[in-house]
TIVOFI-337924 format. One record per residue (C-alpha): residue in one letter; y, z, x. Coordinates in nm, 3 decimals, padded with zeros to 5 digits. Example, Ala and Ser with C-alpha at 12.3 -4.5 7.8 and 13.67 -1.06 7.14 Angstrom:
% residues 2
<residuo->A | v->-00.450 | w->00.780 | u->01.230>
<residuo->S | v->-00.106 | w->00.714 | u->01.367>
This chain:
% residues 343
<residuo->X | v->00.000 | w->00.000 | u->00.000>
<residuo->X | v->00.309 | w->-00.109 | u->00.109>
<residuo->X | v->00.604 | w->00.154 | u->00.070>
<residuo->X | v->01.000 | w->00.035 | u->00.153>
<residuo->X | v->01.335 | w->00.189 | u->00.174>
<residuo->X | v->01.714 | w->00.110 | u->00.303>
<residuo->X | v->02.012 | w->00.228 | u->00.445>
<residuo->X | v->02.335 | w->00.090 | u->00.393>
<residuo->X | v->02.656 | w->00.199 | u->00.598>
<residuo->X | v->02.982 | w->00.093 | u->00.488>
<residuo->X | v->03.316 | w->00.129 | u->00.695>
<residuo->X | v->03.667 | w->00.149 | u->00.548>
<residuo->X | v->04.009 | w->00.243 | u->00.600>
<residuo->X | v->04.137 | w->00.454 | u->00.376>
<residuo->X | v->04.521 | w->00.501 | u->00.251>
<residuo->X | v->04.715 | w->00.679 | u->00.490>
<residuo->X | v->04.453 | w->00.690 | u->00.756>
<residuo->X | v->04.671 | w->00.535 | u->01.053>
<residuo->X | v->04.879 | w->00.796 | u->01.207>
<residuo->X | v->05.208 | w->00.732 | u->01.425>
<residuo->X | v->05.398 | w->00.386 | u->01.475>
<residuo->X | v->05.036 | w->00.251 | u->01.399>
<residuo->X | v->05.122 | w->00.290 | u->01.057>
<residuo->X | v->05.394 | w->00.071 | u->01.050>
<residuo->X | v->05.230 | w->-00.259 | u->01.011>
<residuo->X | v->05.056 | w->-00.057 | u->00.715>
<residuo->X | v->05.347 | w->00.005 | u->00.510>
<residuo->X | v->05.506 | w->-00.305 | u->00.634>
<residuo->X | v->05.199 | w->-00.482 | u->00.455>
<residuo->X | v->05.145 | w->-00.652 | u->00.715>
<residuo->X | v->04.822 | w->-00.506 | u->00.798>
<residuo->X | v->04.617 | w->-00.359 | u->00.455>
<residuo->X | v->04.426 | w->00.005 | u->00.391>
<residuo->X | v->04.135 | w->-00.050 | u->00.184>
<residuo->X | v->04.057 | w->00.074 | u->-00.137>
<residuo->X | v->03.772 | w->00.301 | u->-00.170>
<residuo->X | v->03.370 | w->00.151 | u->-00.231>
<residuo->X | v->03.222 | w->00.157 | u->-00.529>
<residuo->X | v->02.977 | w->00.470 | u->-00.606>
<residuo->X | v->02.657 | w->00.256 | u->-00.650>
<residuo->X | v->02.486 | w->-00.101 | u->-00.551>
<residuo->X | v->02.776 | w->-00.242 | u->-00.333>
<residuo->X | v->02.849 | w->-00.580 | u->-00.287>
<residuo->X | v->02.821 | w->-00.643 | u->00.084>
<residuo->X | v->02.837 | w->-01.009 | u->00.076>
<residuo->X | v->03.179 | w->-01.016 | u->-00.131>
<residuo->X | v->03.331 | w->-00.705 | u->-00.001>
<residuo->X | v->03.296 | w->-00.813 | u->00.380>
<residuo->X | v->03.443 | w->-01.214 | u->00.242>
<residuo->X | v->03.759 | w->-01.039 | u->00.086>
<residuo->X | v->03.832 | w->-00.779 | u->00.362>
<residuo->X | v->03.758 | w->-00.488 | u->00.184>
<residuo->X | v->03.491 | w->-00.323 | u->00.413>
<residuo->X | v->03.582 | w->-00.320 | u->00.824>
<residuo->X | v->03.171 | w->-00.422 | u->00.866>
<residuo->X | v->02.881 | w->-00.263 | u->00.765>
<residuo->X | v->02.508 | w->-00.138 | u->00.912>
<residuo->X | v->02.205 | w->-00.221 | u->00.677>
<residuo->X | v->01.859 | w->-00.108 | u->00.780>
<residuo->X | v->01.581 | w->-00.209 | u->00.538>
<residuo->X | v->01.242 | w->-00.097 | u->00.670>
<residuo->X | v->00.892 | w->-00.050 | u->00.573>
<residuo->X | v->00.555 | w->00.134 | u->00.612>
<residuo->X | v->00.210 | w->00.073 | u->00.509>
<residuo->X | v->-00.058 | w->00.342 | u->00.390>
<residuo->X | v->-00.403 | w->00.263 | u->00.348>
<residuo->X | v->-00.663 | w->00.613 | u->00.283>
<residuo->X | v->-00.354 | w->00.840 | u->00.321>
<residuo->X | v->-00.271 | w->00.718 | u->00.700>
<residuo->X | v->00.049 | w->00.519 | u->00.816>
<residuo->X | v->-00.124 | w->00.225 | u->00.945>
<residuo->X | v->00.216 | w->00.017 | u->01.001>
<residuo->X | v->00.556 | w->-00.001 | u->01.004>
<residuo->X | v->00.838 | w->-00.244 | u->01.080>
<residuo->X | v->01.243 | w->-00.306 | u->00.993>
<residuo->X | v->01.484 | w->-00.569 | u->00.932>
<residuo->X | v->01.855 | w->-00.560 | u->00.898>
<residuo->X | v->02.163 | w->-00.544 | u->01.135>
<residuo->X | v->02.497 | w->-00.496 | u->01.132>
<residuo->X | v->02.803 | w->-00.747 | u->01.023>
<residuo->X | v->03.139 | w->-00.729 | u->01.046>
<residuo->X | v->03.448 | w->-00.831 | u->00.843>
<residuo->X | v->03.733 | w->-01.069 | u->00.951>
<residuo->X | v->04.096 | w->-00.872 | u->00.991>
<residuo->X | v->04.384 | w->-01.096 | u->00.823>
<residuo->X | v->04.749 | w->-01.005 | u->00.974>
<residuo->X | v->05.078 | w->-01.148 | u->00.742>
<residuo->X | v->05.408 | w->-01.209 | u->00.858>
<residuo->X | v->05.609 | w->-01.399 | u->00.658>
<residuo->X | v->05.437 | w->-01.493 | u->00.393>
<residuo->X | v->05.196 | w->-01.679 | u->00.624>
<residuo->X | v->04.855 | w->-01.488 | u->00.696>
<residuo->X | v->04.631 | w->-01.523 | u->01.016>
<residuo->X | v->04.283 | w->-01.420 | u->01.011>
<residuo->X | v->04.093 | w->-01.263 | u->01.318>
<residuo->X | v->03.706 | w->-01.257 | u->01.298>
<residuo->X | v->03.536 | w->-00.975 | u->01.403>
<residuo->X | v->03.381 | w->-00.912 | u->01.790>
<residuo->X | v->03.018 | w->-00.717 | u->01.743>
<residuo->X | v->02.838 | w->-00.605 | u->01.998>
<residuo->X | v->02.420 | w->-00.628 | u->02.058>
<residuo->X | v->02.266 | w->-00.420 | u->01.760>
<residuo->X | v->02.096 | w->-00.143 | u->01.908>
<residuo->X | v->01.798 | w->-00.077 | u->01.769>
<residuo->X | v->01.528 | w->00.223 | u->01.872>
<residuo->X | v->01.182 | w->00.263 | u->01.940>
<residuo->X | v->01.063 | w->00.379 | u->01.547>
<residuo->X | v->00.969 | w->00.757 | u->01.574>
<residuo->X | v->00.587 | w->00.762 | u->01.398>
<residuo->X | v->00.447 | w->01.111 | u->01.271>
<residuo->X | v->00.182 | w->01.185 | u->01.074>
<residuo->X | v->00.393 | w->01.214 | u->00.770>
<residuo->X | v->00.671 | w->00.996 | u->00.830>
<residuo->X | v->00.823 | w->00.702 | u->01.008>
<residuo->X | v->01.173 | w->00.731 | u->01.131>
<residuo->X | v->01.374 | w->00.399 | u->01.253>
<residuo->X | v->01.767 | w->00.395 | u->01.413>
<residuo->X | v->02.028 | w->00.165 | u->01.401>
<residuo->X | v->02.362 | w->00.129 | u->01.592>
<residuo->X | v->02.608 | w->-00.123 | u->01.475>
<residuo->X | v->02.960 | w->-00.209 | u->01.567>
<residuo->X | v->03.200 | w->-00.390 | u->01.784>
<residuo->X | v->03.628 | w->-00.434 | u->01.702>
<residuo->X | v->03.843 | w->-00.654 | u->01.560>
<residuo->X | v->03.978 | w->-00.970 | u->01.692>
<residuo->X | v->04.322 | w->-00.866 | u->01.589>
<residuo->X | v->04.510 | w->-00.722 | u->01.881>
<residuo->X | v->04.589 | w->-00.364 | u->01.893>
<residuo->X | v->04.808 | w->-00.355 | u->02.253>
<residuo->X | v->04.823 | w->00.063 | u->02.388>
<residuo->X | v->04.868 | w->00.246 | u->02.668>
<residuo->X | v->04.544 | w->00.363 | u->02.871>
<residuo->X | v->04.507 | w->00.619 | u->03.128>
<residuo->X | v->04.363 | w->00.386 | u->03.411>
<residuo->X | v->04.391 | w->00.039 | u->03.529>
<residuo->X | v->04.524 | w->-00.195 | u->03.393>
<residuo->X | v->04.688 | w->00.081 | u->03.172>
<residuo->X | v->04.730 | w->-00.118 | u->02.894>
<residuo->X | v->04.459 | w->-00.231 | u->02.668>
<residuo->X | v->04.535 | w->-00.514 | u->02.388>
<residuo->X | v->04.154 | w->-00.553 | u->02.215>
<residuo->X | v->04.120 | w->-00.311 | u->01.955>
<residuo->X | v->03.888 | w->-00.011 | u->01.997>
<residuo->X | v->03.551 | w->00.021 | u->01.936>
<residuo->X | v->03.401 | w->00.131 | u->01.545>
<residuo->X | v->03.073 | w->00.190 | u->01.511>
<residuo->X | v->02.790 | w->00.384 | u->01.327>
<residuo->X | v->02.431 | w->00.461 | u->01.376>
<residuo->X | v->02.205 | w->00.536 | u->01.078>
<residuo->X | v->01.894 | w->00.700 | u->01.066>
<residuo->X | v->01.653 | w->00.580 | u->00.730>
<residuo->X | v->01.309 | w->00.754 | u->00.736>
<residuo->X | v->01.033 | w->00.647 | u->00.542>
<residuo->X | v->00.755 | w->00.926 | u->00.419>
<residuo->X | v->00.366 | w->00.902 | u->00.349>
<residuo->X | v->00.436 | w->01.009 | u->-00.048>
<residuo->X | v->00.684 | w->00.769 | u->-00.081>
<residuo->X | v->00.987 | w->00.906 | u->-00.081>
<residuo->X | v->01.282 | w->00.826 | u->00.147>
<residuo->X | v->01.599 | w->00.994 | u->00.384>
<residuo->X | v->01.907 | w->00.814 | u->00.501>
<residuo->X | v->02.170 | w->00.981 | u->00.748>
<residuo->X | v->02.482 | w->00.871 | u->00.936>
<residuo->X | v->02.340 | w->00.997 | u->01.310>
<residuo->X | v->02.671 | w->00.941 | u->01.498>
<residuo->X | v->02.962 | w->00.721 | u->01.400>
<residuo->X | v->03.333 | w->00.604 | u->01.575>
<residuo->X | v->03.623 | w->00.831 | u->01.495>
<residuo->X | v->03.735 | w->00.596 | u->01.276>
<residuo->X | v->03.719 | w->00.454 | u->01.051>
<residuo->X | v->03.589 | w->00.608 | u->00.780>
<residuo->X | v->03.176 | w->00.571 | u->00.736>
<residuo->X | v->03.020 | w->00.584 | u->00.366>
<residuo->X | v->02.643 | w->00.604 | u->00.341>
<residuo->X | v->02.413 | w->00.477 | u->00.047>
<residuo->X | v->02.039 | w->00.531 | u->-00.005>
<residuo->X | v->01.743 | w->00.316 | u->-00.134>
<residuo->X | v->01.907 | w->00.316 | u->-00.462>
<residuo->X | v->02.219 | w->00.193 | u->-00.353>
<residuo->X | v->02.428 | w->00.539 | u->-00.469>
<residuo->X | v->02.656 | w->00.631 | u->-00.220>
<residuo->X | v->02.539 | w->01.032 | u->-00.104>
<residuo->X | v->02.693 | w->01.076 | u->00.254>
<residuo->X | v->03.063 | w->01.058 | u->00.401>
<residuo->X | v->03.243 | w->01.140 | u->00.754>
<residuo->X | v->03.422 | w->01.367 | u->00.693>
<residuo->X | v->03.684 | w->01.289 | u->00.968>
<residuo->X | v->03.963 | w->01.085 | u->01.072>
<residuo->X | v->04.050 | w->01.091 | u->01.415>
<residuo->X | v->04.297 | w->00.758 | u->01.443>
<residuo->X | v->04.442 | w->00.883 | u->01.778>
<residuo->X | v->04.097 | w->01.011 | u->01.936>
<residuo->X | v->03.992 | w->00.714 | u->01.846>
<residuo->X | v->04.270 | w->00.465 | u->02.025>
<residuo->X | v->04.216 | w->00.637 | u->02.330>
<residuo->X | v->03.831 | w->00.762 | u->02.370>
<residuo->X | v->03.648 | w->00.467 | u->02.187>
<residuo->X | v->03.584 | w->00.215 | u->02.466>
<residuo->X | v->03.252 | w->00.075 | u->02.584>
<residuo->X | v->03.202 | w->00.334 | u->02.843>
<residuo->X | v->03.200 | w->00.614 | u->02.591>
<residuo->X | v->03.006 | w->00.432 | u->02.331>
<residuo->X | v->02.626 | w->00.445 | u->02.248>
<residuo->X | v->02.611 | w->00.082 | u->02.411>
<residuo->X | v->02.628 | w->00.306 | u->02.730>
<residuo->X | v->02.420 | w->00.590 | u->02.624>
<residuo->X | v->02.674 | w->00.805 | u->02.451>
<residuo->X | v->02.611 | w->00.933 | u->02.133>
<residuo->X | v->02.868 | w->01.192 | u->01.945>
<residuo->X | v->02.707 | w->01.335 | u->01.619>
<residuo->X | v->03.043 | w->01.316 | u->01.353>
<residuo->X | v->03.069 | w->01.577 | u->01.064>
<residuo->X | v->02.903 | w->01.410 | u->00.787>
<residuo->X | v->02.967 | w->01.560 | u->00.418>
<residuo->X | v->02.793 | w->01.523 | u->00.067>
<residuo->X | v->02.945 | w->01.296 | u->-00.170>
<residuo->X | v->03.114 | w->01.492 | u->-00.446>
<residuo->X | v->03.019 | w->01.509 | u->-00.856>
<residuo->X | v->03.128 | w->01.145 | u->-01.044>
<residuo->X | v->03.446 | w->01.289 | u->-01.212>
<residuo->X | v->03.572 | w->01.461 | u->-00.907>
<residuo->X | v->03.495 | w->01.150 | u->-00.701>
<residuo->X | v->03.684 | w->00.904 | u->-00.942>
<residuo->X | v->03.939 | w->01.119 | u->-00.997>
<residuo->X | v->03.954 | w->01.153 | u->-00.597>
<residuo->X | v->03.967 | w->00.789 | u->-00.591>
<residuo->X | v->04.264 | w->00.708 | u->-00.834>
<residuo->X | v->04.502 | w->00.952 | u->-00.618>
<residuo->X | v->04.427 | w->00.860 | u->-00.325>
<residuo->X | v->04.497 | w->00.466 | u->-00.404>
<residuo->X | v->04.816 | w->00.567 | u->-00.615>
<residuo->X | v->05.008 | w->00.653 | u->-00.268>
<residuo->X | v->05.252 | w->00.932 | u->-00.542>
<residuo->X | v->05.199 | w->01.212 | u->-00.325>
<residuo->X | v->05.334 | w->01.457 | u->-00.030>
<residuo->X | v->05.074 | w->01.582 | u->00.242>
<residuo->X | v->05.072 | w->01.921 | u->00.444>
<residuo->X | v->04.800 | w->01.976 | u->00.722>
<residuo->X | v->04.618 | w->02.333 | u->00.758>
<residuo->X | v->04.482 | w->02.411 | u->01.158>
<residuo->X | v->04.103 | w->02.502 | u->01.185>
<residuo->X | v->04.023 | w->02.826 | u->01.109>
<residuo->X | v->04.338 | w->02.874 | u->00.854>
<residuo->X | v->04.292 | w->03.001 | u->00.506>
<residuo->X | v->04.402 | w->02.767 | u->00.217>
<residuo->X | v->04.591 | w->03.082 | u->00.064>
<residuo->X | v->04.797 | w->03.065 | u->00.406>
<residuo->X | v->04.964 | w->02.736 | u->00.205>
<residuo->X | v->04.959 | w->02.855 | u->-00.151>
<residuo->X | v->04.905 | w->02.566 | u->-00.369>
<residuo->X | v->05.113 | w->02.639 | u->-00.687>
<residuo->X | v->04.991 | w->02.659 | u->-01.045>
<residuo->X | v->05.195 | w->02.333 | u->-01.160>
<residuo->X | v->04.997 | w->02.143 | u->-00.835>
<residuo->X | v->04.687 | w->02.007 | u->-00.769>
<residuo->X | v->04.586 | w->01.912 | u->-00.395>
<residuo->X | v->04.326 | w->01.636 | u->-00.280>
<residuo->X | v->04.178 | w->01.694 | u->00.040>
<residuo->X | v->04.216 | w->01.396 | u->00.237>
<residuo->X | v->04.069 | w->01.430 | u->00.590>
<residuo->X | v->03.868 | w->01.730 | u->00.713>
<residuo->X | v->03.599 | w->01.971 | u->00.633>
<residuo->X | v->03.645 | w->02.311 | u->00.423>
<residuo->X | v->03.390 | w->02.602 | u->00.420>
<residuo->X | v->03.338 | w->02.760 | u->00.082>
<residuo->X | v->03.308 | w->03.154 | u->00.209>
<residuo->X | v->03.137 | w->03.364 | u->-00.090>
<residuo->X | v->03.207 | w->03.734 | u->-00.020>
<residuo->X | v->03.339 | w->03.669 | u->00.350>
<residuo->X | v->03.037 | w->03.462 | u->00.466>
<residuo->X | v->02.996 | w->03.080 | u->00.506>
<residuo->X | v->02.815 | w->02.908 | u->00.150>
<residuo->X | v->02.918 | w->02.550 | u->00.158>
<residuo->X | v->03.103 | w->02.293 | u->00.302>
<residuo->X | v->03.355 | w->02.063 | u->00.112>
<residuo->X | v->03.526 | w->01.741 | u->00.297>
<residuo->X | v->03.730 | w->01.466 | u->00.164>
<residuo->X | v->03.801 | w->01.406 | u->-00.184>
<residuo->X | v->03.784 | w->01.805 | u->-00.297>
<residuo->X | v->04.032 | w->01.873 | u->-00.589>
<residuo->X | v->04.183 | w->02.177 | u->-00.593>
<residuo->X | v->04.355 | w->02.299 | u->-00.866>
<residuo->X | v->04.446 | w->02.656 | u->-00.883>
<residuo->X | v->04.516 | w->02.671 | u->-01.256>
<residuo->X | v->04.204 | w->02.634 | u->-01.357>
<residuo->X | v->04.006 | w->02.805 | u->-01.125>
<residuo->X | v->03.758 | w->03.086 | u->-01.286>
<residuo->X | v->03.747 | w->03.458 | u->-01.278>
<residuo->X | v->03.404 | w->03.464 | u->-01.088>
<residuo->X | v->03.565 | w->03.246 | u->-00.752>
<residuo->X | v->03.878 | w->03.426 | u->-00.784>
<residuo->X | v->03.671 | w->03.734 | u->-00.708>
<residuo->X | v->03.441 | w->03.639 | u->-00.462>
<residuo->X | v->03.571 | w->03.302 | u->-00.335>
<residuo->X | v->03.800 | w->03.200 | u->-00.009>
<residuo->X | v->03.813 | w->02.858 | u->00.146>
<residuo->X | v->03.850 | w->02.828 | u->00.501>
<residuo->X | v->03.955 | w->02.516 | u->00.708>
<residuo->X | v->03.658 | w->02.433 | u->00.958>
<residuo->X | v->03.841 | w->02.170 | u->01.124>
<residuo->X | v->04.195 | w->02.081 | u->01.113>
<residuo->X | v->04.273 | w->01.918 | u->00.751>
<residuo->X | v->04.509 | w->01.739 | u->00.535>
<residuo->X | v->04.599 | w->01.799 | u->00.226>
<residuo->X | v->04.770 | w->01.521 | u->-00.054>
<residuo->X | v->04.957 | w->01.768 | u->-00.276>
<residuo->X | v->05.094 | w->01.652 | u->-00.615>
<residuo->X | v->05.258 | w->01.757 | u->-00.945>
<residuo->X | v->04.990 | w->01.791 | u->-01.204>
<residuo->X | v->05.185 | w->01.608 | u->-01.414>
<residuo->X | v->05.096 | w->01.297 | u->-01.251>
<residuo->X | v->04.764 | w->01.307 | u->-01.263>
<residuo->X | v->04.539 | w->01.198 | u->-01.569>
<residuo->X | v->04.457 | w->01.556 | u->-01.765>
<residuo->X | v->04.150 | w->01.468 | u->-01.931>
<residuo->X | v->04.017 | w->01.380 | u->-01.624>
<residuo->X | v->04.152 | w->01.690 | u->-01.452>
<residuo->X | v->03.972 | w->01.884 | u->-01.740>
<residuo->X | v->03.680 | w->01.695 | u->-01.642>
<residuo->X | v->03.668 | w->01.778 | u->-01.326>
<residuo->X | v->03.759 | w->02.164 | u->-01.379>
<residuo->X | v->03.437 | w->02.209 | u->-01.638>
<residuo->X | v->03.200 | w->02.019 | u->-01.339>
<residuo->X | v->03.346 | w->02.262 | u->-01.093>
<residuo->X | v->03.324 | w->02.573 | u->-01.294>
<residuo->X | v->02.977 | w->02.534 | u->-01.375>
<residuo->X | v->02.889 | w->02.438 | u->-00.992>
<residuo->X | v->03.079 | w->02.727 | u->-00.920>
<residuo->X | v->02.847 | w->02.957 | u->-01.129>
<residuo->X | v->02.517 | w->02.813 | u->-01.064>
<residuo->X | v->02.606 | w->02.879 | u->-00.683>
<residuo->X | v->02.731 | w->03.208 | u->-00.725>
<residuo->X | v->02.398 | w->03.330 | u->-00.959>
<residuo->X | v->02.172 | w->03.165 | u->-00.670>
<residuo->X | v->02.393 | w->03.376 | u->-00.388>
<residuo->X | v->02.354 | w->03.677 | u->-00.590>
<residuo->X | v->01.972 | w->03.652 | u->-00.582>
<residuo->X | v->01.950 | w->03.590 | u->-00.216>
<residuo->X | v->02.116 | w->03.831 | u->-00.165>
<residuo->X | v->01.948 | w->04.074 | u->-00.330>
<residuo->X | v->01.633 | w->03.942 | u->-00.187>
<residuo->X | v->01.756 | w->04.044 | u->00.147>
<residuo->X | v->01.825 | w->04.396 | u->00.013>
């Protein structure tokens, strides 16, 4: 019997993502962000023609089981990349994209499982001209943007797909063997990325940096996420690692999207979850049981969109408040009981 599975990487540049005079050809529309992918079943083909994904890493592999034994395996897939168009004037000029050699590792084969790796990446052929620290000191190809995903296949049929490392930037969504979209990085590092993302420091020469990847959040947080973050109608603030969220009080007429970074959810002082980019946090609706037990602690360095709830949609803000206070619960009920196991 012959079981199958995929990965599918997707890499995009969200709103707001470019930091410094970078950003200018952004708002100048001369260069474009993208707008966020679809949930579910993406459209590789048609995203990459209209230049709405940077390039994307597909892995579709297989295994075969015959009297409860893997007795084969093998993988297809690859990575492609997107052209870059640049306007002036009116008049647009499109650079195709420069990928490097897939890399593509020895399968991992266990009893149980078969695991198989992908790297994929390269830079666009649009120039991006900065200053580096050695000769010549200036660089004009772009940077390097990769990711490497990780899609094991098991003996009962079932499947796992993982970003294993990714570039910096930009950002890196993940979808499973269903085609729903479960994994995100959950940072943005535009100026690491400038500066540290050259060959030399890339997997193509053995160097792999693990990213921190975060769970995709519940449907009506996600869209809701989604429609902010495209709508540009918003101020941002930026809390240092290790800061409490209380140490910039949202107010109750305010609701703040997390836009870049990773959160830890701490339940009576102690780590419970993480939360990364596209968290709503609205203070007004927030319930009794998180008010009492619940602080949120930056775990990197974050930034915040911060908005008048009057301009966002408030059935969908309901929405969102009823998925997150019964989340909320259920994880606060399972705490409890571990931790009165532990007693």
């Amino acid at each position: 019997m012959r079981l199958t599975g995929e990965a599918t990487c997707l890499s995009w540049i969200p709103p707001t993502a470019v930091e410094g005079v970078f950003k200018l050809p952004f708002g100048r529309g001369i260069a474009h962000y993208d707008k966020p992918p679809p949930d579910k079943s993406p459209d590789v083909d048609a995203m990459l023609d209209a230049d709405a994904i940077r390039f994307a890493n597909q892995v579709r592999a297989w295994i075969d089981v015959q009297d409860g034994r893997i007795c084969d395996h093998g993988m297809t897939g690859g990575g492609r990349l997107g052209s870059t168009t640049v306007r002036l004037m009116k008049r647009g000029h499109t650079f195709a994209g420069v990928a490097l050699p897939d890399l593509v590792a020895e399968p991992e084969v266990f009893a149980d499982r078969v695991s198989f790796r992908q790297t994929c990446g390269g830079h666009t052929g649009a120039p991006v001209p900065r200053a580096i620290s050695h000769p010549p000191y200036v660089r004009i190809a772009a940077p390097l943007a990769w990711s490497s995903i990780v899609l094991t296949l098991y003996l009962d049929g079932t499947s796992k797909s993982e970003i294993a490392d990714a570039s910096a930037f930009p950002r890196h969504y993940l979808y499973d063997s269903a085609g729903q979209l479960t994994h995100k990085t959950a940072l943005i590092r535009y100026k690491d990325w400038l500066h540290q993302s050259e060959q030399h420091r890339s997997p193509w020469a053995g160097i792999h940096e693990p990213v921190p990847i975060t769970q995709v959040k519940q449907q009506a947080e996600r869209s809701l996420a989604d429609s902010i973050l495209v709508s540009a109608r918003y101020e941002q603030y930026q809390l240092p690692a290790g800061a409490m969220l209380g140490s910039h009080p949202i107010r109750d007429d305010q609701v703040a999207v997390l836009l870049d970074g990773l959160m830890v959810i701490l339940i009576d002082d102690e780590p419970a979850v993480e939360i990364g980019p596209g968290a709503i946090l609205d203070p007004s609706t927030r319930i009794a049981e998180s008010k009492q037990h619940a602080k949120i602690r930056a775990q990197t360095a974050a930034r915040f969109a911060l908005l008048s709830r009057s301009d966002v949609d408030g059935d969908a803000l309901h929405q969102v408040a009823s998925e997150q206070a019964s989340h909320i619960r259920g994880f606060l009920e399972e705490w409890q009981k571990a931790k009165e196991g532990k007693d």
